[in-house]
Backbone bond lengths (Angstrom), bond angles and torsions (degrees), N, CA, C in turn:
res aa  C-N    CA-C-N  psi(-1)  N-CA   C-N-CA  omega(-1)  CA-C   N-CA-C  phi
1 X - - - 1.470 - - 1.524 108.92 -
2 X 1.521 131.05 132.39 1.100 129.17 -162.59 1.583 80.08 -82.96
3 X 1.690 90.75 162.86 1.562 130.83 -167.86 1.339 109.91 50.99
4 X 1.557 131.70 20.29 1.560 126.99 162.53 1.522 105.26 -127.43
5 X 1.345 93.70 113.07 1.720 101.97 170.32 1.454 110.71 -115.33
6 X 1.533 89.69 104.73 1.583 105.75 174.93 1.527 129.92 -86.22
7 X 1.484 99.53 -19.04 1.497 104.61 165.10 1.515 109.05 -139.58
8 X 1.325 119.12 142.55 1.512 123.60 177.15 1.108 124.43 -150.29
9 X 1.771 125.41 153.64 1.731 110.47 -161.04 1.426 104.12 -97.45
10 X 1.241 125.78 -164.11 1.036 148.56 -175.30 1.674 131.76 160.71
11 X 1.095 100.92 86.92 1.513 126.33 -156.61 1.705 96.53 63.92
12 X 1.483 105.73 -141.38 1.575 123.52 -165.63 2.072 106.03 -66.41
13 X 1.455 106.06 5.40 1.677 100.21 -175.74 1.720 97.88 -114.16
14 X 1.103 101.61 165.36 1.543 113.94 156.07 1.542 109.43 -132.79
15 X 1.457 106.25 134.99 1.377 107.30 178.95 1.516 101.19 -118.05
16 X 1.631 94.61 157.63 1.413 128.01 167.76 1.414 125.81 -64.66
17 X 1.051 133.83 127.11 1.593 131.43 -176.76 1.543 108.80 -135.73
18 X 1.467 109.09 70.97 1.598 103.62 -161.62 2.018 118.27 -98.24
19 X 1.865 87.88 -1.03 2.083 93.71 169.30 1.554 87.25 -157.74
20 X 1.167 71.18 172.23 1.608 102.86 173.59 1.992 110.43 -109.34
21 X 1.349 100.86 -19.16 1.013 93.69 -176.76 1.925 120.50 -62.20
22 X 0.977 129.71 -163.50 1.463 153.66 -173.53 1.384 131.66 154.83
23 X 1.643 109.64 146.93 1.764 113.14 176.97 1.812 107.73 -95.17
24 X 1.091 86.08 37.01 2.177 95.01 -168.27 1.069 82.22 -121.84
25 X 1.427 110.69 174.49 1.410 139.58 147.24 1.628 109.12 -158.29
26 X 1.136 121.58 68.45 1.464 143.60 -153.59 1.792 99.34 -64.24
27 X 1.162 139.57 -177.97 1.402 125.75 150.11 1.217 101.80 -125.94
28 X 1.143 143.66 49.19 1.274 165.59 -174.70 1.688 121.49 -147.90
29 X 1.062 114.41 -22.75 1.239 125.30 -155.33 1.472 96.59 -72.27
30 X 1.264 131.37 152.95 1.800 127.42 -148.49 1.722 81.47 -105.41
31 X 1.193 129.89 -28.72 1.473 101.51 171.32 1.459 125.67 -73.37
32 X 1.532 129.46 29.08 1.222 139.83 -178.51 1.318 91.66 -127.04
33 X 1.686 134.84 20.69 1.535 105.41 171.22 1.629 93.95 -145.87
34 X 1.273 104.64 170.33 1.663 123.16 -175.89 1.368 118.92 -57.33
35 X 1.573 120.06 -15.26 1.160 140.94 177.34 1.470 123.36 -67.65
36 X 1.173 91.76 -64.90 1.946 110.50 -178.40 1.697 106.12 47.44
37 X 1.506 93.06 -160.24 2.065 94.47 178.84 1.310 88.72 -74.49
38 X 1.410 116.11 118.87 1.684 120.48 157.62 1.662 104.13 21.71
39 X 1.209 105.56 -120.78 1.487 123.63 -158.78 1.685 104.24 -77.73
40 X 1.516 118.89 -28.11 1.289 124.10 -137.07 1.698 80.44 -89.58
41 X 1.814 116.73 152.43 1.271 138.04 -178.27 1.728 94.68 -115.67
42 X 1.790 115.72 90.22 1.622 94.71 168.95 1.128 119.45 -102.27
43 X 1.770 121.85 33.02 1.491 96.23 161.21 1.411 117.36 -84.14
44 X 1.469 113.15 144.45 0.983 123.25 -173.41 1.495 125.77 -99.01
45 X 1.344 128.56 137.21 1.739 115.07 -164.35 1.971 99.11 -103.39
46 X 1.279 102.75 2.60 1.854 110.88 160.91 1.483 104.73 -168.41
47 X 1.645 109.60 166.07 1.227 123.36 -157.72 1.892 95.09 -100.11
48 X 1.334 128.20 136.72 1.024 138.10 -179.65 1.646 111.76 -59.38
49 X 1.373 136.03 136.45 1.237 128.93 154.19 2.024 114.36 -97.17
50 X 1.381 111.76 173.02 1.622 138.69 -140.05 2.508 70.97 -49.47
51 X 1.428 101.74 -75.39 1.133 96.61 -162.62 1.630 113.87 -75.76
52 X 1.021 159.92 28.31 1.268 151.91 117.35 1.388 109.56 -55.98
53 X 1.272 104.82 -54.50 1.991 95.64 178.29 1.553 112.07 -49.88
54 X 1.957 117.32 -55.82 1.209 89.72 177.86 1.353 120.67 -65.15
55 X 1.326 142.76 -39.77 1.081 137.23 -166.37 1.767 116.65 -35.56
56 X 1.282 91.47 -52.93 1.497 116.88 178.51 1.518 115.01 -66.84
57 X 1.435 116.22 -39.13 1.931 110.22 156.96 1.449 111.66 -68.38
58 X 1.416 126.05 -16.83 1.688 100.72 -178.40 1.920 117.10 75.29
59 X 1.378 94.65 -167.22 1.422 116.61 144.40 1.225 118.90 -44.37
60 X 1.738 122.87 76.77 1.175 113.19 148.62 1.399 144.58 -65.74
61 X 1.362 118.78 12.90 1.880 126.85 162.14 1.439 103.53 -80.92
62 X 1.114 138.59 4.26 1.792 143.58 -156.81 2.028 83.65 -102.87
63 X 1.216 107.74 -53.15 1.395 97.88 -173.28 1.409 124.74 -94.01
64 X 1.356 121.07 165.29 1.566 114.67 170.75 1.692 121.56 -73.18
65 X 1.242 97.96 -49.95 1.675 110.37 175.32 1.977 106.53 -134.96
66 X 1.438 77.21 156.41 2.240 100.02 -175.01 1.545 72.79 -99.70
67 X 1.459 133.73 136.80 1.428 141.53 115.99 1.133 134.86 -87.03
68 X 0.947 141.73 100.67 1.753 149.07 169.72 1.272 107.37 -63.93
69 X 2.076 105.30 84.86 1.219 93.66 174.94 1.508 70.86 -155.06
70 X 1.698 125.02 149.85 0.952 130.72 160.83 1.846 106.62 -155.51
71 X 1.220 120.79 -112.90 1.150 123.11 -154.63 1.847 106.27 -107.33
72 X 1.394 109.55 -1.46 1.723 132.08 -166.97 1.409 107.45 -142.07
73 X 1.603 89.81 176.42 1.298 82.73 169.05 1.262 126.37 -111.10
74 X 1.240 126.98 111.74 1.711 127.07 -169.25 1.480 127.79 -44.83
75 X 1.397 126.75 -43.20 1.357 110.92 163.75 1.588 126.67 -84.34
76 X 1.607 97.44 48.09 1.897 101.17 164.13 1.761 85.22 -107.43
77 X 1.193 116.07 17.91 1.686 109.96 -167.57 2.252 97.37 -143.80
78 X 1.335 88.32 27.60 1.530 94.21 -165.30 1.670 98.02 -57.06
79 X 0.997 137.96 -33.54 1.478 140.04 -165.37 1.867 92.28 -56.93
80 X 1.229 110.12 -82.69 1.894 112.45 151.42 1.488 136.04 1.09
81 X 1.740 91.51 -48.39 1.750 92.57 -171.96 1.266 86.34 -115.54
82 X 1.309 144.56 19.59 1.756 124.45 137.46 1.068 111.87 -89.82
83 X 1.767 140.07 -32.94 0.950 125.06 165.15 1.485 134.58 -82.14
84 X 1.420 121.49 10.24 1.224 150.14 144.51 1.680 122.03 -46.02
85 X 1.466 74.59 -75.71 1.766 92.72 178.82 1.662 116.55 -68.58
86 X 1.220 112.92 -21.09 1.757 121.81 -163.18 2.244 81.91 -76.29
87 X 1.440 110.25 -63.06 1.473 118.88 164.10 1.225 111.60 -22.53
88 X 0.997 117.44 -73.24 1.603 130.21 -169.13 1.397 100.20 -68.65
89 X 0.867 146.38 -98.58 1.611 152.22 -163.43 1.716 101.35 -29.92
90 X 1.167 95.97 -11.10 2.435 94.32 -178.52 1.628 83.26 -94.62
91 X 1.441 134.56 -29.69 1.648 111.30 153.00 1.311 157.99 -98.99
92 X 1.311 95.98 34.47 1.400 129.78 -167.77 1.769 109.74 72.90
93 X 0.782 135.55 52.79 1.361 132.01 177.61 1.837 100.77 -74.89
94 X 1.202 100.98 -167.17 1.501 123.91 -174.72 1.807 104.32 -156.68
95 X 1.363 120.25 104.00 1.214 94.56 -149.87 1.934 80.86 -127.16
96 X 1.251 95.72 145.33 2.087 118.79 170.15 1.085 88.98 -108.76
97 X 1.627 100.72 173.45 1.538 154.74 172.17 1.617 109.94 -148.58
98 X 1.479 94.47 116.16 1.683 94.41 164.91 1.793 105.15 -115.40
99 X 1.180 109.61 115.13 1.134 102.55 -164.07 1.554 86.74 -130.23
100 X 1.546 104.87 174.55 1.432 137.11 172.67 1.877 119.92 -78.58
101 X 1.257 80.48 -28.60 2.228 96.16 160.33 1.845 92.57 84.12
102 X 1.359 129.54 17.17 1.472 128.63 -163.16 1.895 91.65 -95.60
103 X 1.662 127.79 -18.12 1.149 112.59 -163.94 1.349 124.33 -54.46
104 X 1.233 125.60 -12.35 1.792 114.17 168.67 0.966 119.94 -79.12
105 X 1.360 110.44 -19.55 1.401 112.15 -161.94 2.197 113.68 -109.15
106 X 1.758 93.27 -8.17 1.394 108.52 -174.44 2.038 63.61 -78.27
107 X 1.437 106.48 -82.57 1.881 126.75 -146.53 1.853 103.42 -54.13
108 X 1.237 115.98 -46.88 1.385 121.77 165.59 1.747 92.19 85.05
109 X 1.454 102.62 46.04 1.543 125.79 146.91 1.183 120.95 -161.20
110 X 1.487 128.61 -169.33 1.300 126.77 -162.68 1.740 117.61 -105.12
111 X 1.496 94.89 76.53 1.373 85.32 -173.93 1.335 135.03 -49.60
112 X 1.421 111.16 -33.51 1.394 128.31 -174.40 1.835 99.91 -35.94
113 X 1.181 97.82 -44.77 1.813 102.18 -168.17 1.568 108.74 -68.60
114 X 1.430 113.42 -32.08 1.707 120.59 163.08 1.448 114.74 -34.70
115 X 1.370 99.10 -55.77 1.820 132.61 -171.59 1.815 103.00 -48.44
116 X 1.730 104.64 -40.03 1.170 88.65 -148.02 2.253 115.53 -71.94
117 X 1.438 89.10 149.36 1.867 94.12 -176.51 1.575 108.18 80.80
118 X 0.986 100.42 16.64 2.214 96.90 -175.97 1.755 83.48 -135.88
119 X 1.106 132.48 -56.63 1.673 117.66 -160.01 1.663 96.20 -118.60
120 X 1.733 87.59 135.38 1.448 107.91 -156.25 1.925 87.09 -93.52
121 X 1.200 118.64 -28.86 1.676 103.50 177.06 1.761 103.88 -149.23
122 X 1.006 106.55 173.61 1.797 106.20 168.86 1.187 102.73 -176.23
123 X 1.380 96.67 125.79 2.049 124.76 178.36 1.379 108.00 -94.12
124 X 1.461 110.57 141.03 1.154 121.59 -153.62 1.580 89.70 -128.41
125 X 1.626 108.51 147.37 1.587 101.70 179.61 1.333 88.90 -105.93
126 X 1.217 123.23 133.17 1.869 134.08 173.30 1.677 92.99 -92.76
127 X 1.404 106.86 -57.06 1.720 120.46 -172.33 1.781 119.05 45.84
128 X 1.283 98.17 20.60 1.426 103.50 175.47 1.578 120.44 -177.63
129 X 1.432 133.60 174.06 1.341 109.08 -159.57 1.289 114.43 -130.63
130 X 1.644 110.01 -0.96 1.550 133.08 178.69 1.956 104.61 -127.51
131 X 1.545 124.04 158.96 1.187 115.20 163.44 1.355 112.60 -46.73
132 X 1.930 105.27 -59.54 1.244 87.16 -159.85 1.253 128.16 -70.15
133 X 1.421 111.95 -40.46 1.694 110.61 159.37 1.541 111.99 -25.34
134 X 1.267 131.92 -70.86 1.214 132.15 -168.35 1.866 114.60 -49.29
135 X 1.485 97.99 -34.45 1.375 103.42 168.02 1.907 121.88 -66.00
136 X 0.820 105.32 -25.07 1.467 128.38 -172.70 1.593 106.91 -80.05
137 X 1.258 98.99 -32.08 1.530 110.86 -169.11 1.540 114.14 -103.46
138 X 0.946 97.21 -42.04 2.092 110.76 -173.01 1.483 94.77 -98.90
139 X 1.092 122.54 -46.35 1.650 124.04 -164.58 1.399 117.11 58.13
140 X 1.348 117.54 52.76 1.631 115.93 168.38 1.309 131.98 -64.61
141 X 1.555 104.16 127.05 0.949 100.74 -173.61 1.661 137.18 -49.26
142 X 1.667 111.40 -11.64 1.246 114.24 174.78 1.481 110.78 -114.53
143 X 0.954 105.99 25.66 2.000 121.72 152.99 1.436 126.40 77.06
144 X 1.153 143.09 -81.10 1.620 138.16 165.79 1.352 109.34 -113.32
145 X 1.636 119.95 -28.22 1.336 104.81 -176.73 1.710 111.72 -78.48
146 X 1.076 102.70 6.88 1.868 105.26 172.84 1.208 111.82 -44.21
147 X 1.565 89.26 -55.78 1.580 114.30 -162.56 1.333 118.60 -47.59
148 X 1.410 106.47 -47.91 1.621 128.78 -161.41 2.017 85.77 -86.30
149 X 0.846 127.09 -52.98 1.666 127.79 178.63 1.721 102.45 -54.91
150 X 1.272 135.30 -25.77 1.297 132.54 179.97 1.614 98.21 -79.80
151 X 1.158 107.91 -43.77 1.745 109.47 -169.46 1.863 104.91 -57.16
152 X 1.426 118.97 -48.33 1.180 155.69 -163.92 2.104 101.21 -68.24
153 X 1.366 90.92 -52.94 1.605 98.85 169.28 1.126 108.58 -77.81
154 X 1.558 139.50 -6.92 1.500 130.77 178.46 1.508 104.97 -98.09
155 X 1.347 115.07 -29.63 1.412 125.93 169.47 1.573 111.67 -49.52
156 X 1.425 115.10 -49.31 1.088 130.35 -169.20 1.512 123.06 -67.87
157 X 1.574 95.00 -33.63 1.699 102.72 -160.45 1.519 75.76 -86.41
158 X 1.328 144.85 -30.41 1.452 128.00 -164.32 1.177 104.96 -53.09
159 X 1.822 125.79 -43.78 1.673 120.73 -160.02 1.487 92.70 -86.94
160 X 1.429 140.19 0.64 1.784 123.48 -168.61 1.767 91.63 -137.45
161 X 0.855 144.07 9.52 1.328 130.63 -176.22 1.587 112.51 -157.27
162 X 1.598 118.65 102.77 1.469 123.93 178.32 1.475 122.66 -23.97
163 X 1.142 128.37 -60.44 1.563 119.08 179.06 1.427 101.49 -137.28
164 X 1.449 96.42 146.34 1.403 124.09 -160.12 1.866 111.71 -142.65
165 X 1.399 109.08 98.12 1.302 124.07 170.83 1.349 124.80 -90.32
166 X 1.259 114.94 118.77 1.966 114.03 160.23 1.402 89.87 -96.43
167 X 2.029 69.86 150.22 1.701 74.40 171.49 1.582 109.37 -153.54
168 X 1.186 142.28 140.93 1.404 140.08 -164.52 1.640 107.35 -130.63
169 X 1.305 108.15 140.71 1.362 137.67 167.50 1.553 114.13 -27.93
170 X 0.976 168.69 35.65 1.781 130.86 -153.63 1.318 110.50 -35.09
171 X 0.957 122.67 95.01 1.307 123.44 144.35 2.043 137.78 -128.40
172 X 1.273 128.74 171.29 1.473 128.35 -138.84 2.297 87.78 -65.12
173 X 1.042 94.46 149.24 2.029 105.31 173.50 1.395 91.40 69.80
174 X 1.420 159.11 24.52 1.413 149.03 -172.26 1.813 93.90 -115.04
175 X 1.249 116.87 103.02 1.222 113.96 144.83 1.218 154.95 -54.31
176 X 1.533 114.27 70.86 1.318 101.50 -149.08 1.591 114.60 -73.58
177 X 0.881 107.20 -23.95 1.448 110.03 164.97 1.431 139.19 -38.37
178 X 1.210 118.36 -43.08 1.218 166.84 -165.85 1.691 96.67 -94.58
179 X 1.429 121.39 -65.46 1.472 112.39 166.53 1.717 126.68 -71.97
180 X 1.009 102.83 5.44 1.576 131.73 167.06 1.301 110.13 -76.68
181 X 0.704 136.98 -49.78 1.514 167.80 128.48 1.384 125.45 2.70
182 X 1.137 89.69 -77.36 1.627 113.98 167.07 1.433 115.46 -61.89
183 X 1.624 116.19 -57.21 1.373 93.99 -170.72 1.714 103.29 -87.72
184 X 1.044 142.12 -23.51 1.481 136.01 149.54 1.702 106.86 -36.76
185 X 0.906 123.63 -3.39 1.701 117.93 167.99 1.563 116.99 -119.88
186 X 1.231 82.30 8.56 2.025 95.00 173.78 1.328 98.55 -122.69
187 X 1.422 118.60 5.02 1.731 108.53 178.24 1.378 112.94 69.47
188 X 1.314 111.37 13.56 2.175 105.29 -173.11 1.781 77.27 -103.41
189 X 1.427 86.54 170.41 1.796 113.90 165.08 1.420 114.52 -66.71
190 X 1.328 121.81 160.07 1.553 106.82 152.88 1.219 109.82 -118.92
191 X 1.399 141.21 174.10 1.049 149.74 143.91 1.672 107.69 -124.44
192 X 1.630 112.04 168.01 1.398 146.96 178.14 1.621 120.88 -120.05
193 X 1.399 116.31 80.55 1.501 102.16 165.73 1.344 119.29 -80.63
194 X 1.532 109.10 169.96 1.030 106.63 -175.17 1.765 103.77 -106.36
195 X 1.505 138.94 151.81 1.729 117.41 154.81 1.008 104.26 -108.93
196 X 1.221 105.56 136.11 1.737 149.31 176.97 1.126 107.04 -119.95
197 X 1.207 143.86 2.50 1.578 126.18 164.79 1.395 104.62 -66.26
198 X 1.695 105.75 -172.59 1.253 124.07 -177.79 1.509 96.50 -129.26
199 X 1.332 134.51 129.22 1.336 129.23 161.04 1.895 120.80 -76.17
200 X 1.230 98.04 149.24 1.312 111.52 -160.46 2.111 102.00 -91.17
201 X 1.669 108.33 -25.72 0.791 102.83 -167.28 1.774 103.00 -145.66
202 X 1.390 125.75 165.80 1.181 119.14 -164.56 1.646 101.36 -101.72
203 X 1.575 112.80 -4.93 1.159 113.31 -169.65 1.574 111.95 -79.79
204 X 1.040 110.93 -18.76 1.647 129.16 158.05 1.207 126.67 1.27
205 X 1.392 83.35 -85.27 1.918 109.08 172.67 1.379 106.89 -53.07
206 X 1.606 146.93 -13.20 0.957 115.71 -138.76 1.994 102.27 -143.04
């Protein structure tokens, strides 16, 4: 359907873009700047169901990995990305989650255990190294205990899901060190992005 891009490439992956919604409001987050995915427009004017998404991935042997990451956050739509991934994985896929790490605490069960045998890894944004920092930074909508429920969902995905990345922003008061730390004591990976967008608006920050 023109103006909904539910799946799109980027080098050897194609990712998933199945809401717009989210429990963030990050000031970083690349849909707050002039940049966005390169060329690609993912707001979406409706949310994809099981067969429009595949339709829209195609040939999944063409790519290395499915990521479920687009313009939201994908497990407020977890019913979707198990029956997504259960699809995909009967053709050999390789399938991520970049998520916000809030799903037990959005669903108020343990998704991680949903996850398990369908998603081969899932990155978690920590993006900060205290609640409240993280509150300051992500601005969730359900306030400091996010924070501590993201730590708790990374715990989780360690016993049901092979590899497990946090990963944080660089940006100014962010310890990365310190979030180094943390997820090296949960046994996940870390990573360091960098932001390079440009913001569109000053209301951002705030």
């Amino acid at each position: 359907m023109a103006g909904n891009i539910f799946a799109y490439e980027l080098g050897d992956a194609v990712y998933l873009n199945i809401t717009n919604k989210c429990t963030n409001n990050c000031i970083f987050c690349i849909r707050q700047t002039s940049k966005g995915f390169g060329n690609y427009n993912l707001w979406l004017d409706k949310e994809p169901n099981l067969d429009e998404l595949l339709l829209a991935v195609g040939d999944v042997r063409q790519y290395r990995e499915v990521v479920f990451c687009g313009y939201g956050e994908p497990l407020l739509r977890v019913d979707l990305v198990v029956e997504t991934s259960r699809a995909l994985k009967k053709q050999g896929a390789y399938i991520r989650i970049d998520t916000n790490g809030q799903a037990d605490l959005i669903h108020g069960r343990n998704i991680a255990s949903e996850l398990a045998g369908l998603v081969d890894a899932v990155s978690i944004s920590l993006n900060a190294s205290d609640a409240r920092q993280y509150v300051s930074i992500c601005r969730p909508q359900m306030g400091e205990k996010a924070y501590l429920a993201v730590l708790e969902f990374a715990a989780q995905c360690k016993i049901y899901i092979p590899k497990v990345i946090l990963s944080v922003v660089r940006w100014p008061g962010v310890d990365i060190e310190k979030c180094r730390k943390t997820a090296h004591n949960l046994g996940a990976e870390f990573k360091v992005r960098n932001f390079s967008g440009t913001f569109t608006y000053s209301g951002a920050f705030f």
